[in-house]
C-alpha positions, -999 to +999 in steps of 0.1 A: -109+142-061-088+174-055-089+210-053-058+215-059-025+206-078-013+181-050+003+145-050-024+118-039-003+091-018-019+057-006-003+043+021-007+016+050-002+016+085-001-016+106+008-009+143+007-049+150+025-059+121+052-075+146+088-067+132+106-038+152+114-004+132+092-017+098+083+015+080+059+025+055+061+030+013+041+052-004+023+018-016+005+042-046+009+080-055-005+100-084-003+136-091-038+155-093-046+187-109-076+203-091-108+187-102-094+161-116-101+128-103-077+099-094-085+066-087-067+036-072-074-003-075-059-027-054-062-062-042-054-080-013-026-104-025+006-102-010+042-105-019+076-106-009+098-081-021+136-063-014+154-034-025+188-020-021+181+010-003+216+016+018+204+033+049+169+028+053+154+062+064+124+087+055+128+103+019+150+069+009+132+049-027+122+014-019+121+005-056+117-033-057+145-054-072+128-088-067+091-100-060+079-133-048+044-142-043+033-146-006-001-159+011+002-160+047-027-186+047-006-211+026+021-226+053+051-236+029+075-220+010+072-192-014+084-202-054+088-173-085+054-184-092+037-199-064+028-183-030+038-196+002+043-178+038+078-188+039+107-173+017+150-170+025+167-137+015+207-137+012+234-125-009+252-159-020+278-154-045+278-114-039+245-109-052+209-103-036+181-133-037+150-144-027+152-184-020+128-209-012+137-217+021+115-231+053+113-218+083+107-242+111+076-239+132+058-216+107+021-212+113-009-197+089-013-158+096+024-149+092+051-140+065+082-151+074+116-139+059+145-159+069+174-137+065+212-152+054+247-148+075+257-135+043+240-099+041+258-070+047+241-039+073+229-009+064+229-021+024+196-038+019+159-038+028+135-065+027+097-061+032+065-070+023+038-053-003+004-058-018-014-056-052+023-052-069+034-029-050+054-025-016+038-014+017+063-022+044+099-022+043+127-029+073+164-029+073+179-062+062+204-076+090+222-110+088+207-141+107+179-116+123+139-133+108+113-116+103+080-122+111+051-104+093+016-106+109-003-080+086-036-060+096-031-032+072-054+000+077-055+023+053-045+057+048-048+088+025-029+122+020-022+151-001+012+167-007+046+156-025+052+115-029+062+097-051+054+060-050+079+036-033+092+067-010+105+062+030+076+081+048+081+095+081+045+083+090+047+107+125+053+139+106+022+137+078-007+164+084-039+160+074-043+124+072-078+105+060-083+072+073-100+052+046-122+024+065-146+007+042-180-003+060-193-042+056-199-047+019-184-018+004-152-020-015-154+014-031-149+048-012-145+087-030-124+108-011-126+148-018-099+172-007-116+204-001-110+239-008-094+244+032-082+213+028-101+193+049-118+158+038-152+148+024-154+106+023-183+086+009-192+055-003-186+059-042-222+042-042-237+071-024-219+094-048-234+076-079-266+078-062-267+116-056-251+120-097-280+097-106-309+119-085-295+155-097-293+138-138-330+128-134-337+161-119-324+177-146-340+155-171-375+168-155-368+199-153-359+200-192-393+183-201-413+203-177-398+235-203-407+218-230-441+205-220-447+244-217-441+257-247 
């Protein structure tokens, strides 16, 4: 929820992710009018996905050309339509792909991305995302892999984003750390009137809406019990 007219960007951090110079997306970003509420769903499923960026670099759009499926638990290949931990990326016949290609001594915990002699510098960027959308993006090179290893933390802040935007994860103020306790999978952030942060289980804030409607309730029959 928000206080004032602000953009509400989702994004992920993962200081162990294992490939040099990766940078975060915006993964999800939705304007908010104050009082207004925004919410944002995601799942844990991963994919593979590339954009053509040129220079890769804070304020850039990572809007994705291609996705494949990924599941760094599944040790083979990645298909269109089926998820693997394993996926080639190239630009055979002058054009950008994804291909189901191995890469040799993969192991369960890791997305790999084995890139082509074929790719140009400074043109492409390859990456991985989650829930449909990307979260992580690095500069495309030729014959360099990529290994993935993702822990993603979670992160939330308030100003102008738009989704699939380059951030410059060093120069963001103000920034809520969304950590879900064991069993929760629903958290309600509130941006404050001095913009600082209020977070709470969304369970807790039911709770409380529950108490003060019953309270209310109460109170309405307790007037009318008088008359």
């Amino acid at each position: 929820m928000s206080t004032n007219l602000v953009d509400m960007c989702v994004f992920q951090k993962d200081p162990s992710i294992g490939v040099p110079d990766v940078m975060s997306l915006a993964w999800f970003a939705k304007s908010s009018h104050p009082t207004t509420q925004q919410t944002f769903r995601w799942t844990i499923d991963y994919s593979f996905v590339w954009s053509e960026t040129g220079t890769l670099k804070p304020g850039v759009f990572f809007d994705a050309s291609q996705t494949w499926p990924a599941d760094p638990g599944v040790v083979k290949p990645s298909t269109p339509t089926v998820a693997g931990n394993q996926i080639g990326f190239g630009r055979p016949e002058g054009a950008y792909t994804f291909t189901s290609a191995p890469t040799p001594g993969a192991e369960a915990g890791t997305l790999y991305v084995k890139q082509g002699s074929d790719l140009p510098l400074r043109q492409a960027s390859v990456g991985i995302g989650m829930s449909g959308a990307g979260a992580f993006a690095v500069q495309a090179q030729p014959n360099l892999n990529l290994n993935f290893t993702p822990h993603p933390t979670y992160f939330l802040a308030a100003g102008t984003y738009q989704q699939g935007e380059v951030l410059n994860v060093g120069t963001i103020t103000n920034v809520l750390p969304v950590e879900f306790p064991p069993n929760v999978y629903s958290m309600t952030a509130t941006l404050n009137p001095d913009n600082s942060w209020t977070l709470v289980s969304t369970a807790e804030i039911n709770a409380l809406d529950t108490k003060d409607e019953i309270a209310e309730r109460r109170g309405a029959l307790a007037l009318v019990a008088g008359q």
